[in-house]
N, CA, C and O atoms as a GROMACS GRO file, in nm:
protein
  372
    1UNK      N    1  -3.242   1.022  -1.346
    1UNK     CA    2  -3.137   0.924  -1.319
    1UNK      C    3  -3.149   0.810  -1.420
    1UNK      O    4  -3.258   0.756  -1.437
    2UNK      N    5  -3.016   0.763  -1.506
    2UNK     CA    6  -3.034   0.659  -1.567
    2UNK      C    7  -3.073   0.555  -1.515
    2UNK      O    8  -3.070   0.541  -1.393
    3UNK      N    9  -3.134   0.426  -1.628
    3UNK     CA   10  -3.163   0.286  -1.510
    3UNK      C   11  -3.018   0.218  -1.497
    3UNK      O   12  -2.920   0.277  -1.542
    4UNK      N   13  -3.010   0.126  -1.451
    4UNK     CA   14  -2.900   0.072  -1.405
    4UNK      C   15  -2.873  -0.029  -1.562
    4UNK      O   16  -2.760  -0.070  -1.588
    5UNK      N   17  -2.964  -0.053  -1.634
    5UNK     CA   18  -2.918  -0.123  -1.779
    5UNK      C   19  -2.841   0.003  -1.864
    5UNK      O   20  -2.731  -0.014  -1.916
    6UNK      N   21  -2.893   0.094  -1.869
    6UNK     CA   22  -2.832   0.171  -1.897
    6UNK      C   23  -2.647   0.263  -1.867
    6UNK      O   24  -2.552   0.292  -1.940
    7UNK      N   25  -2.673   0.276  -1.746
    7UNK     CA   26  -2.568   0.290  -1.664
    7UNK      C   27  -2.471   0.229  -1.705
    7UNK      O   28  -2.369   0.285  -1.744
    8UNK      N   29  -2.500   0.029  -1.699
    8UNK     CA   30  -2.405  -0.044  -1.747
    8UNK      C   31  -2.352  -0.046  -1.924
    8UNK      O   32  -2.239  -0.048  -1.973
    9UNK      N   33  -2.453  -0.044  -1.971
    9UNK     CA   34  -2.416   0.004  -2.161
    9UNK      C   35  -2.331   0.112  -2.130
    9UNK      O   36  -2.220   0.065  -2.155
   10UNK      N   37  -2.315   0.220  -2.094
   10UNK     CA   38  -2.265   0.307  -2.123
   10UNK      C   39  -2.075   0.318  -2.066
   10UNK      O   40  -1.977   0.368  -2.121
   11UNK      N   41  -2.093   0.238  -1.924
   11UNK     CA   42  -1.984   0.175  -1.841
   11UNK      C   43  -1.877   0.101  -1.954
   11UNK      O   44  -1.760   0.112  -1.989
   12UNK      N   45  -2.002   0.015  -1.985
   12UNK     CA   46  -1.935  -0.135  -2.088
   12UNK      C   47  -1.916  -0.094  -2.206
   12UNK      O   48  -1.886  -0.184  -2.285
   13UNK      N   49  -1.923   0.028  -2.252
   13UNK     CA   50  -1.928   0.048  -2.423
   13UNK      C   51  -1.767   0.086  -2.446
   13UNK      O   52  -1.687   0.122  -2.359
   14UNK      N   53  -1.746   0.068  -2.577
   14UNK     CA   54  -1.612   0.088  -2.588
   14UNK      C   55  -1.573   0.229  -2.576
   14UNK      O   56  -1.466   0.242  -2.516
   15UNK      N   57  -1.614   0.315  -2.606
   15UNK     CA   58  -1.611   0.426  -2.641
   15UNK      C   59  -1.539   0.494  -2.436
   15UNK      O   60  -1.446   0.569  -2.408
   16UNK      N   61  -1.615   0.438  -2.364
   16UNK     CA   62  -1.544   0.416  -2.216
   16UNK      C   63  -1.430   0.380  -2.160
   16UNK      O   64  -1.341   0.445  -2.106
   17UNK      N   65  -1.446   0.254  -2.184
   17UNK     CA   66  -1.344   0.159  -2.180
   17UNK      C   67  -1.215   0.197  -2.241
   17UNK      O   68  -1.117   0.164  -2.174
   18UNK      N   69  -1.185   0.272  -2.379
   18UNK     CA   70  -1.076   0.312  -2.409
   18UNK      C   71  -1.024   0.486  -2.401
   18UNK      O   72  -0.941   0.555  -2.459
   19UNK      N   73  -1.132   0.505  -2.289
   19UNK     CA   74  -1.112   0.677  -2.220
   19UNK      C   75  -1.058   0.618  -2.110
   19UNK      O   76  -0.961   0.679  -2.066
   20UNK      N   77  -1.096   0.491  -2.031
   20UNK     CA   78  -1.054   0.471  -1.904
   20UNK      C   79  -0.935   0.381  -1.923
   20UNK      O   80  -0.842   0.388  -1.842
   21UNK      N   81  -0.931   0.287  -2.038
   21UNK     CA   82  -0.734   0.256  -2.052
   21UNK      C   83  -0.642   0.320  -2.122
   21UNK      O   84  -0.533   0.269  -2.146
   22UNK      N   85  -0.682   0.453  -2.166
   22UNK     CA   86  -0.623   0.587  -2.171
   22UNK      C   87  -0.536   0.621  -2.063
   22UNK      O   88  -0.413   0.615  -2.058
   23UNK      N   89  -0.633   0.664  -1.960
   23UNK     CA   90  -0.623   0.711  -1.845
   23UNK      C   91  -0.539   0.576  -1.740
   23UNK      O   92  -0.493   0.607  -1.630
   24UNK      N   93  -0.533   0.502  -1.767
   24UNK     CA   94  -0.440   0.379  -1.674
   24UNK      C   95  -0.357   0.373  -1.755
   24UNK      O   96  -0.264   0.310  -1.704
   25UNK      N   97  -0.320   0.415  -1.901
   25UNK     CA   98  -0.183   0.391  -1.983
   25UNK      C   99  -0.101   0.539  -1.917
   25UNK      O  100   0.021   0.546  -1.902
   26UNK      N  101  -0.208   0.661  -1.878
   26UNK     CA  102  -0.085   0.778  -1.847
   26UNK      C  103  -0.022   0.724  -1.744
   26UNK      O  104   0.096   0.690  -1.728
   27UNK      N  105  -0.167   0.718  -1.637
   27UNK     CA  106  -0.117   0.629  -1.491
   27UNK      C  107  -0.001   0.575  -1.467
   27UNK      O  108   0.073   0.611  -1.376
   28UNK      N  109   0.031   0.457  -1.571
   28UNK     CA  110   0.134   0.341  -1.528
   28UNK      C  111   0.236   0.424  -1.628
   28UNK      O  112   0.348   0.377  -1.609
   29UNK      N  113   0.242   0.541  -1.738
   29UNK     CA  114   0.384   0.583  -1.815
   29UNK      C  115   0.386   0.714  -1.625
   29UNK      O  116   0.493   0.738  -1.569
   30UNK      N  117   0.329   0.738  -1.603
   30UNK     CA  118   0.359   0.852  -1.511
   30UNK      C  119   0.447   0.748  -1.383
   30UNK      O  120   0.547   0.781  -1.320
   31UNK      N  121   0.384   0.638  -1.376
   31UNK     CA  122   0.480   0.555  -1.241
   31UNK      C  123   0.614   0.517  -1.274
   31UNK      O  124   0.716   0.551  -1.213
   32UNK      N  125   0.606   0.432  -1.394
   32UNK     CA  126   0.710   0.419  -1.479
   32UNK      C  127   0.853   0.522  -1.482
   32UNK      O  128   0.967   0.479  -1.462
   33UNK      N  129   0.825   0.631  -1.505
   33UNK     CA  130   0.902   0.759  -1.550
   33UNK      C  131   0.983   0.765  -1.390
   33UNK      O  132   1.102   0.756  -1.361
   34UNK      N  133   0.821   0.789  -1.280
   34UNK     CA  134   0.896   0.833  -1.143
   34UNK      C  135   0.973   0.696  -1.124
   34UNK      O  136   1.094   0.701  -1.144
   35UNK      N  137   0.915   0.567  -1.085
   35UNK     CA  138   1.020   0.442  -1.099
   35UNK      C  139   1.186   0.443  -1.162
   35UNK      O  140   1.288   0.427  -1.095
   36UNK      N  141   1.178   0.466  -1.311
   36UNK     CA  142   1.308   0.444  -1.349
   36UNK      C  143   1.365   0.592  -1.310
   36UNK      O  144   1.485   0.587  -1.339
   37UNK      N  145   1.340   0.710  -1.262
   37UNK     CA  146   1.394   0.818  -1.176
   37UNK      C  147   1.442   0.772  -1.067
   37UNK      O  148   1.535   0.839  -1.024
   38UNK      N  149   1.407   0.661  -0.990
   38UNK     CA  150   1.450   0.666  -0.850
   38UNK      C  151   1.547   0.554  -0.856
   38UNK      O  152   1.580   0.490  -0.757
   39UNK      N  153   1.595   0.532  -0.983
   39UNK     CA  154   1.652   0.354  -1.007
   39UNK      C  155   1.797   0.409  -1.010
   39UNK      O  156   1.802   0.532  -1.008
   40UNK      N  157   1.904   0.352  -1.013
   40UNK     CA  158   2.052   0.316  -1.087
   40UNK      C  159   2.098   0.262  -1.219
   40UNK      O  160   2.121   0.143  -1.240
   41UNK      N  161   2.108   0.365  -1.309
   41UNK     CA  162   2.145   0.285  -1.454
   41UNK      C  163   2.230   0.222  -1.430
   41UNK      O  164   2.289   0.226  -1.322
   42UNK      N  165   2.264   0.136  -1.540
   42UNK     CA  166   2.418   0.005  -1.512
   42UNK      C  167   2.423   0.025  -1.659
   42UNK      O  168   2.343   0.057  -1.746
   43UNK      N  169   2.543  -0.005  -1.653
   43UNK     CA  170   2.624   0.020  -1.833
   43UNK      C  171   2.571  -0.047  -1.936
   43UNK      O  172   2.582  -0.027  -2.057
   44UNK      N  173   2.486  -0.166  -1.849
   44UNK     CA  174   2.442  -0.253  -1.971
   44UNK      C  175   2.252  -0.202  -2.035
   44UNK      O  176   2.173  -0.246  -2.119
   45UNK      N  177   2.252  -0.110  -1.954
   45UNK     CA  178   2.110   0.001  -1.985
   45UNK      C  179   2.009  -0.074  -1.872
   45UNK      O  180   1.892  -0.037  -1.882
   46UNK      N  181   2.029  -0.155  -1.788
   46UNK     CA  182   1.939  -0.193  -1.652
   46UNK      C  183   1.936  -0.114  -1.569
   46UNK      O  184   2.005  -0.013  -1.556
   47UNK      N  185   1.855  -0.156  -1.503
   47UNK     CA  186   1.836  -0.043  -1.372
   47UNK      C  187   1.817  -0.145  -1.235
   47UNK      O  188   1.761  -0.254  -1.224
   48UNK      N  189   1.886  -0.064  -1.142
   48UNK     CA  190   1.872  -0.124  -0.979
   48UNK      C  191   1.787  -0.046  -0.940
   48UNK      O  192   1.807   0.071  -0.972
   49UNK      N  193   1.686  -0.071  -0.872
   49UNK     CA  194   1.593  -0.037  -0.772
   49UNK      C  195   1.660  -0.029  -0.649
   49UNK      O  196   1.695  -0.140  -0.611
   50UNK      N  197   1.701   0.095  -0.546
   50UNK     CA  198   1.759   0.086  -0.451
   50UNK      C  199   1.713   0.059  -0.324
   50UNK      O  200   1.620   0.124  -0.277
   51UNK      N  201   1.773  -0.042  -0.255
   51UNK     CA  202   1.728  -0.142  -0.141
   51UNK      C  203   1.595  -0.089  -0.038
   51UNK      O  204   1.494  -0.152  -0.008
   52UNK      N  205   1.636   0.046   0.003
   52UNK     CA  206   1.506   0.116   0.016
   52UNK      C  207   1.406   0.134   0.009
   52UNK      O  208   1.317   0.116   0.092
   53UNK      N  209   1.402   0.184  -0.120
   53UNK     CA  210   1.276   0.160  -0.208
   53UNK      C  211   1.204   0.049  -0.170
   53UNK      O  212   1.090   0.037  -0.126
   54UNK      N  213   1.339  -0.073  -0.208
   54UNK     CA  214   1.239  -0.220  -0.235
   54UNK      C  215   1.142  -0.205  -0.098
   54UNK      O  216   1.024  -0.172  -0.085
   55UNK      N  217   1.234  -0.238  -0.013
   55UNK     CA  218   1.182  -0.229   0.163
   55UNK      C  219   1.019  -0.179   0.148
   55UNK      O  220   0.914  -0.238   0.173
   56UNK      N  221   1.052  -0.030   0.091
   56UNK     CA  222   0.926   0.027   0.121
   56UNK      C  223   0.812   0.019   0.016
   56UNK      O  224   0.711   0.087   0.035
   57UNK      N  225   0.819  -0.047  -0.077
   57UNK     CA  226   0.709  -0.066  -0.200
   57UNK      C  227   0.646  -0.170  -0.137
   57UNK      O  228   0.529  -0.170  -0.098
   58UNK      N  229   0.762  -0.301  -0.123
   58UNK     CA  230   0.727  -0.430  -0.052
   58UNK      C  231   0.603  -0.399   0.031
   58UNK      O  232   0.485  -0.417   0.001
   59UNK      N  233   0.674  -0.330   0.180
   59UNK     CA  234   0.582  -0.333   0.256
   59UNK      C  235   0.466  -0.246   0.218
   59UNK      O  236   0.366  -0.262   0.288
   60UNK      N  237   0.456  -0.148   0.112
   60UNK     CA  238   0.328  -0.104   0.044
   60UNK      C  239   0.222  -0.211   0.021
   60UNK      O  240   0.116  -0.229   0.082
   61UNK      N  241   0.296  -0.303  -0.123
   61UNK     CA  242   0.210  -0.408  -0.137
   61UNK      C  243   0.128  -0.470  -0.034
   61UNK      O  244   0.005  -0.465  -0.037
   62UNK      N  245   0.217  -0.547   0.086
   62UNK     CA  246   0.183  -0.592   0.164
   62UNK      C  247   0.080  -0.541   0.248
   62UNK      O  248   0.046  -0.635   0.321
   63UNK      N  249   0.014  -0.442   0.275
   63UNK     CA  250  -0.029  -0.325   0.383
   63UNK      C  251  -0.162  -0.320   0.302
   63UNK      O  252  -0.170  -0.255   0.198
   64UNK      N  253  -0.257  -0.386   0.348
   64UNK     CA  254  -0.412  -0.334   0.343
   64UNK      C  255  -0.415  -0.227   0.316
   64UNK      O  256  -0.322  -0.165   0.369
   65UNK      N  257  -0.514  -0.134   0.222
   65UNK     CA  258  -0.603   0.026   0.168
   65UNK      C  259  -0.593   0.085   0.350
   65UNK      O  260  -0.512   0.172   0.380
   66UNK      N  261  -0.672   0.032   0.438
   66UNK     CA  262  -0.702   0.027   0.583
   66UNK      C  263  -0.619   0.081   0.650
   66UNK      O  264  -0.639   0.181   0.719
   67UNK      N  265  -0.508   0.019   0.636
   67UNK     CA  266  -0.392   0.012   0.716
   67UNK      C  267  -0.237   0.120   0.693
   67UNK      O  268  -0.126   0.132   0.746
   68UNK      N  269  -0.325   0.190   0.569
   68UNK     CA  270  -0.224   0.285   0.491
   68UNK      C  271  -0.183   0.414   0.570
   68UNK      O  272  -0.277   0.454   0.638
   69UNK      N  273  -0.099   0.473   0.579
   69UNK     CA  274  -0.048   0.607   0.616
   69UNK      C  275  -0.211   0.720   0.539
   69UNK      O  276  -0.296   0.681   0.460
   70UNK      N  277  -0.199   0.842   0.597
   70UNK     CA  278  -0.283   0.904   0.538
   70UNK      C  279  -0.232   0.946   0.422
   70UNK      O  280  -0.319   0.961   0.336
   71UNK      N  281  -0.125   0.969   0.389
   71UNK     CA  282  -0.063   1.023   0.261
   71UNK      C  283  -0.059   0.916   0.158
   71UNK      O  284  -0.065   0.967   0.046
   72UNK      N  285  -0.048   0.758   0.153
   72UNK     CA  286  -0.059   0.706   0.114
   72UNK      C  287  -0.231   0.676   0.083
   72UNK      O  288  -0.262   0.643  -0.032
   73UNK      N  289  -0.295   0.684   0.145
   73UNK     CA  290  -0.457   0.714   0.107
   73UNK      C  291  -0.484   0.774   0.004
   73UNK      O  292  -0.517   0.732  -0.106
   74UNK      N  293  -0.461   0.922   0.060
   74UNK     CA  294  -0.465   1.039  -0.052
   74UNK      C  295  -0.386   0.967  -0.206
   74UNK      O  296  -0.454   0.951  -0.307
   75UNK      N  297  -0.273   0.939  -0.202
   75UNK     CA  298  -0.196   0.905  -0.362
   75UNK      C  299  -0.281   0.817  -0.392
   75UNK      O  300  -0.291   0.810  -0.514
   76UNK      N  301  -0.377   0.714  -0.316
   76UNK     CA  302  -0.467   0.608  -0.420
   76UNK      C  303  -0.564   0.718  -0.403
   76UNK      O  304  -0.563   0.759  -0.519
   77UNK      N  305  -0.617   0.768  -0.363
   77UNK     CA  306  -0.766   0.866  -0.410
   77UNK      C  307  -0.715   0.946  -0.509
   77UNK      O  308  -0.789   0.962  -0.607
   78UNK      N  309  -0.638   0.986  -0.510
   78UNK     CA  310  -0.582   1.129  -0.645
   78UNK      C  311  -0.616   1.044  -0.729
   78UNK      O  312  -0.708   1.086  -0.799
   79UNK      N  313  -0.558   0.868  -0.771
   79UNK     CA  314  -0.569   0.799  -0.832
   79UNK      C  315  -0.748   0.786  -0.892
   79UNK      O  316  -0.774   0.792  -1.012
   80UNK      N  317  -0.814   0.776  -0.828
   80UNK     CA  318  -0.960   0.727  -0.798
   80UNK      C  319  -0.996   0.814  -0.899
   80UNK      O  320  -1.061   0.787  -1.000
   81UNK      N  321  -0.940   0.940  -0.859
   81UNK     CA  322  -1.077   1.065  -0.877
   81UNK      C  323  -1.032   1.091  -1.084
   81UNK      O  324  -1.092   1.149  -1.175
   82UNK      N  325  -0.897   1.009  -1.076
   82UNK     CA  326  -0.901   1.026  -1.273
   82UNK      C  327  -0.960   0.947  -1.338
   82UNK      O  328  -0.970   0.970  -1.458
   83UNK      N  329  -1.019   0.828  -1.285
   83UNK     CA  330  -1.110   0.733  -1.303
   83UNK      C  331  -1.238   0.768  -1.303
   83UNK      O  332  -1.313   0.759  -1.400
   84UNK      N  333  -1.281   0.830  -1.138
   84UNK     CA  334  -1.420   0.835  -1.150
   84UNK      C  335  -1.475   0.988  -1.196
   84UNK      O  336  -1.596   1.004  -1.210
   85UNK      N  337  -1.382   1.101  -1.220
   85UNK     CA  338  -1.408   1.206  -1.280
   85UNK      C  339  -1.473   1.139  -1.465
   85UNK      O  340  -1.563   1.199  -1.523
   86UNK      N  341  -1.415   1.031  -1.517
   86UNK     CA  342  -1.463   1.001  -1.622
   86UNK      C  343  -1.562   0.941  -1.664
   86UNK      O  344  -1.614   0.943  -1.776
   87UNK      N  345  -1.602   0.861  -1.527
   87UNK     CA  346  -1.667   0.767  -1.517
   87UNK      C  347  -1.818   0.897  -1.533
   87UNK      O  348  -1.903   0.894  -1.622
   88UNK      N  349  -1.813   0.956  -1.467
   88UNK     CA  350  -1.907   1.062  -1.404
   88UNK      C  351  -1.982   1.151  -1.563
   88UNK      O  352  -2.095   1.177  -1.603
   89UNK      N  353  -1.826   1.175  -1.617
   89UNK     CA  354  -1.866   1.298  -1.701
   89UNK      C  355  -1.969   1.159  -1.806
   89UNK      O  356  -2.092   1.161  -1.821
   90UNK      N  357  -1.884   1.063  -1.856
   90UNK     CA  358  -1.968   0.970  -1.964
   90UNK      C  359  -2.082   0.946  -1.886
   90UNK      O  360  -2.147   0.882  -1.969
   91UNK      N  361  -2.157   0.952  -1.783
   91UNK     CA  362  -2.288   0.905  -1.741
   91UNK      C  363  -2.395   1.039  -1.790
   91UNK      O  364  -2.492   1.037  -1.865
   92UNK      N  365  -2.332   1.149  -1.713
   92UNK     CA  366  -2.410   1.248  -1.778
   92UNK      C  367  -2.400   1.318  -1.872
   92UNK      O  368  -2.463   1.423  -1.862
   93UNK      N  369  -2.346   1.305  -1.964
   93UNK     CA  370  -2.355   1.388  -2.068
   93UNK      C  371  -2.454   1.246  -2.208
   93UNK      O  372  -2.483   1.281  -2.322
   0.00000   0.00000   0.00000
């Protein structure tokens, strides 16, 4: 087992850090894509978010990890596991 100075060099090194804002740049182009999918173009190339939606993102935000639907759990763990699958492989190898 590495020591924990170690652990952290390897966490903190760049070579990490730009595998893991890799991986949060697909993240947020993959939300992005489904987002402006669920929107209303307008002639002037904007988009409406439909009232719905808002309702239900809102009360996403709002709503404690805790307090989440189970399906909503699962979509932040799917999330987790592209993070800590990397996190994992850079420790041991």
């Amino acid at each position: 087992m590495p020591s924990s100075r170690r652990i952290r060099e390897v966490l903190e090194s760049e070579e990490t850090i730009e595998r893991l804002a890799a991986i949060e740049h697909l993240r947020w182009a993959h939300w992005q894509r489904y987002l402006h999918s669920r929107c209303e173009s307008q002639a002037d190339g904007s988009l409406v978010i439909p009232a719905e939606l808002v309702a239900r993102w809102e009360s996403q935000i709002d709503t404690p990890y805790t307090h989440l639907t189970e399906p909503e759990k699962e979509s932040d763990r799917e999330q987790v596991w592209k993070y800590l699958s990397t996190v994992i492989e850079t420790l041991t190898n």
